[in-house]
C-alpha positions in Angstrom: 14.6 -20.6 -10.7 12.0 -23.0 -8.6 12.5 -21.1 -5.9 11.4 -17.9 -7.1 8.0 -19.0 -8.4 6.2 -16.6 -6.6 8.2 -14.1 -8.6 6.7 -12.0 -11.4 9.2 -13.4 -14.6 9.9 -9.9 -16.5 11.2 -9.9 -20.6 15.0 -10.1 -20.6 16.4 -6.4 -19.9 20.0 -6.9 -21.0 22.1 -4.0 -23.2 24.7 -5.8 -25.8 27.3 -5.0 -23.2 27.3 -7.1 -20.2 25.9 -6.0 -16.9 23.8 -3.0 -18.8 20.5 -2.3 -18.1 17.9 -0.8 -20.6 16.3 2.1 -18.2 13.3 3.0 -20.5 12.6 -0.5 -20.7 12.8 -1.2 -17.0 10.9 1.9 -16.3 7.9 1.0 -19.3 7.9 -2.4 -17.5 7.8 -1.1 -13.7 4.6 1.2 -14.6 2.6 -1.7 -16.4 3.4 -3.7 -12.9 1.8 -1.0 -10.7 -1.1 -0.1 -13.4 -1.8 -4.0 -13.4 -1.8 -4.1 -9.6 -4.1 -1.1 -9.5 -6.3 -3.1 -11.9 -6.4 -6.4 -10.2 -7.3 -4.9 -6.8 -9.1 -2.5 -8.1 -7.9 0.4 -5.8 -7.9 4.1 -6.7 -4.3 4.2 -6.8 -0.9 3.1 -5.5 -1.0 4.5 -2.0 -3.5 3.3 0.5 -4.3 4.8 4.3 -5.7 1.1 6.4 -8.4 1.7 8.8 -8.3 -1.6 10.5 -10.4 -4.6 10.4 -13.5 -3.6 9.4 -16.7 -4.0 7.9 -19.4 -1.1 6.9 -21.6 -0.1 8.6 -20.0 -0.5 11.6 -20.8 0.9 15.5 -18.1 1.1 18.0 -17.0 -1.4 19.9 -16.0 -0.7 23.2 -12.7 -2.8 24.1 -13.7 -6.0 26.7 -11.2 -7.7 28.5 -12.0 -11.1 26.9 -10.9 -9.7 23.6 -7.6 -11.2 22.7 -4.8 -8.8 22.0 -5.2 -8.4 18.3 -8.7 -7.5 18.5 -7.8 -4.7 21.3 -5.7 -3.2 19.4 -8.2 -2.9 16.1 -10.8 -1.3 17.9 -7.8 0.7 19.3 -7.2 1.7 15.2 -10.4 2.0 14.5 -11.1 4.4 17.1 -8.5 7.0 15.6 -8.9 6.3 11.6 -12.8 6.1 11.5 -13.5 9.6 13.3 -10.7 11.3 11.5 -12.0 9.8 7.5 -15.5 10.9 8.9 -14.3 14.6 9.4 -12.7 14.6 5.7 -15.7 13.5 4.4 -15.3 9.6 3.7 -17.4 8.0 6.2 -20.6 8.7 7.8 -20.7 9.4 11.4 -24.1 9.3 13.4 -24.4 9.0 17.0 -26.0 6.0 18.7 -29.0 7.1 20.8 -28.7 6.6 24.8 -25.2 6.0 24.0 -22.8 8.9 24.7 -20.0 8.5 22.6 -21.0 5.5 20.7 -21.1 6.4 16.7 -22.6 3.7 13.5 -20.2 4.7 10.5 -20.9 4.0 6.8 -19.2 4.7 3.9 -20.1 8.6 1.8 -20.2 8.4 -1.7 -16.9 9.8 -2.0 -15.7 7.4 0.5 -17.0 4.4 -1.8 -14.8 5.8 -4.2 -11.2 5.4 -2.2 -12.4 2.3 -0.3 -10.4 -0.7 -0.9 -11.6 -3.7 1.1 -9.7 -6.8 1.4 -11.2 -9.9 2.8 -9.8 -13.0 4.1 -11.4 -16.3 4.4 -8.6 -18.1 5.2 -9.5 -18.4 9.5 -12.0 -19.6 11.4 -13.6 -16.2 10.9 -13.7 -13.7 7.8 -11.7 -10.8 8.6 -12.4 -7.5 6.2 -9.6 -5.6 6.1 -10.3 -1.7 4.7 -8.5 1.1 3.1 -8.9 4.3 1.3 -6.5 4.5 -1.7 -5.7 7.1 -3.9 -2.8 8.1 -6.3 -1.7 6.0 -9.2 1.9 6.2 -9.1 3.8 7.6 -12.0 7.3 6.5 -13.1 9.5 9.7 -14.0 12.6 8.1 -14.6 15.1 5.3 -13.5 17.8 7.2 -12.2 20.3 4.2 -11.2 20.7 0.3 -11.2 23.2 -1.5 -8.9 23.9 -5.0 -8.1 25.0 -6.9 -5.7 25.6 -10.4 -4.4 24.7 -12.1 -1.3 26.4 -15.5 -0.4 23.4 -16.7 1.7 20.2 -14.5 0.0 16.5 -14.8 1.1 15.7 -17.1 -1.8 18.9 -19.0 -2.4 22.8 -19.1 -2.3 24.9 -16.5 -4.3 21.7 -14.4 -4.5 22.4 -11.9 -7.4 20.2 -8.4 -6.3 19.7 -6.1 -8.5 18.2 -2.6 -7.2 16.7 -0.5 -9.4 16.3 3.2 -8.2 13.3 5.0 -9.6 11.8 8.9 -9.2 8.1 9.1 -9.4 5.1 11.4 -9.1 1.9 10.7 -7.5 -1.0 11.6 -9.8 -4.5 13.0 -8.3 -4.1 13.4 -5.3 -7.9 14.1 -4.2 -8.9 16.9 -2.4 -9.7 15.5 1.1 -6.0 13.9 1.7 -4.8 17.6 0.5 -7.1 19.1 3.1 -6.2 16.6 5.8 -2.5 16.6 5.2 -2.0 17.8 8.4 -3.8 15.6 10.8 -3.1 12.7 8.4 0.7 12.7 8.4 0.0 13.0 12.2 -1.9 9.7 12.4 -0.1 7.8 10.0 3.7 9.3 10.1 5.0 12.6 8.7 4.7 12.7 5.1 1.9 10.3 4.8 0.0 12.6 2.2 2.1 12.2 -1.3 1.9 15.9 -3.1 1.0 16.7 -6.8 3.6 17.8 -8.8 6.6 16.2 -6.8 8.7 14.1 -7.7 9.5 11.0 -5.2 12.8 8.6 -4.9 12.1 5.0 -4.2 14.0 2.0 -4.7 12.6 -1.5 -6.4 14.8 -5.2 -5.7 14.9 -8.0 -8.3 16.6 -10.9 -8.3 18.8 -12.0 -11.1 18.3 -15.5 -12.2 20.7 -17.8 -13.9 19.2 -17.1 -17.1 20.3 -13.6 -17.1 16.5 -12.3 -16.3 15.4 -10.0 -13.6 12.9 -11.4 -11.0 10.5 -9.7 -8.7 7.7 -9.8 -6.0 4.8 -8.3 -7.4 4.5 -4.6 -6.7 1.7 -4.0 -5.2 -0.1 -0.9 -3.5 1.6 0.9 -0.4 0.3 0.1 2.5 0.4 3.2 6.1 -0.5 1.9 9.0 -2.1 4.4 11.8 0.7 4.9 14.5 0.7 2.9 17.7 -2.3 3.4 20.0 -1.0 3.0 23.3 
């Protein structure tokens, strides 16, 4: 399985029949993978809003035409996400004086507790990329498992997937996403906010291996993007 190295290897999940799944095994196994996500990145939870490339405290940047096109459209983002986590309470917002319409943001204390900040060092120039993140996700059940081969996969020839269909719940959900469902799910998509006490389908790939043993990227948190800004 060289190929698949950047796969997470899970224990064998094989009944005594042939093609059976264990489901209570694959589900115990699918929540350690989020919980050790959550724990590696440190985030709140599973489900994270992105505010753009940013770094605290931060004062608006008015777009120039010199700036290339991926830095028009992040102060595009950030121009939507930072006013709207400042009215639910996440980020400071103070004015600029003898600027009109020029705001400094910081983080609140409640907004140090969701932020998630990811920072690359891989360019020319360091790049923070920021979230808030709440929600750890909680697996209710696996409700089906299906495979299926593909002569010419994404990883190799007579690529074996195997998709595992789950239902979850989201688990403390805070108060501000609650109170900003609506102008959240407007910002990043309709149902953006993930409810307490509902129970969510989703749908995880692995890849079987020769060896009979299920494959998988590493499941990581989910990522919303703020809609287009144009």
């Amino acid at each position: 399985m060289k190929t698949l190295t950047k796969f997470t290897l899970l224990t064998l999940i094989t009944c005594s029949l042939l093609g059976c799944y264990n489901k209570e095994k694959l589900k115990e196994l699918i929540q350690k993978q989020y919980e050790r996500s959550m724990s590696l990145t440190k985030t709140k939870g599973n489900f994270c809003y992105y505010l753009g490339a940013v770094k605290f405290p931060y004062t608006d940047e008015p777009v120039l035409e010199s700036d290339s096109q991926w830095a028009s459209w992040n102060k595009g983002k950030l121009a939507k996400t930072l006013p709207l986590f400042a009215e639910l309470g996440l980020l400071n917002q103070m004015p600029v004086e003898g600027q009109s319409g020029i705001y400094r943001y910081d983080l609140t204390d409640l907004g140090r507790e969701y932020w998630y900040q990811y920072i690359n060092n891989n360019g020319k120039k360091t790049i923070y990329y920021s979230s808030f993140c709440y929600g750890p996700k909680k697996i209710v059940k696996v409700t089906d498992i299906t495979e299926k081969t593909y002569e010419n996969g994404l990883y190799r020839r007579n690529q074996t997937n195997v998709y595992v269909d789950i239902d979850f719940q989201v688990l403390d959900t805070p108060d501000w996403a609650l109170n900003g469902q609506d102008k959240i799910n407007k910002l990043y998509g309709r149902s953006s906010v993930f409810l307490p006490n509902k129970t969510y389908p989703a749908t995880i790939t692995f890849i079987k291996g020769d060896d009979g043993e299920l494959y998988h990227e590493p499941l990581a948190y989910y990522l919303m993007k703020p809609r287009s800004t144009e």
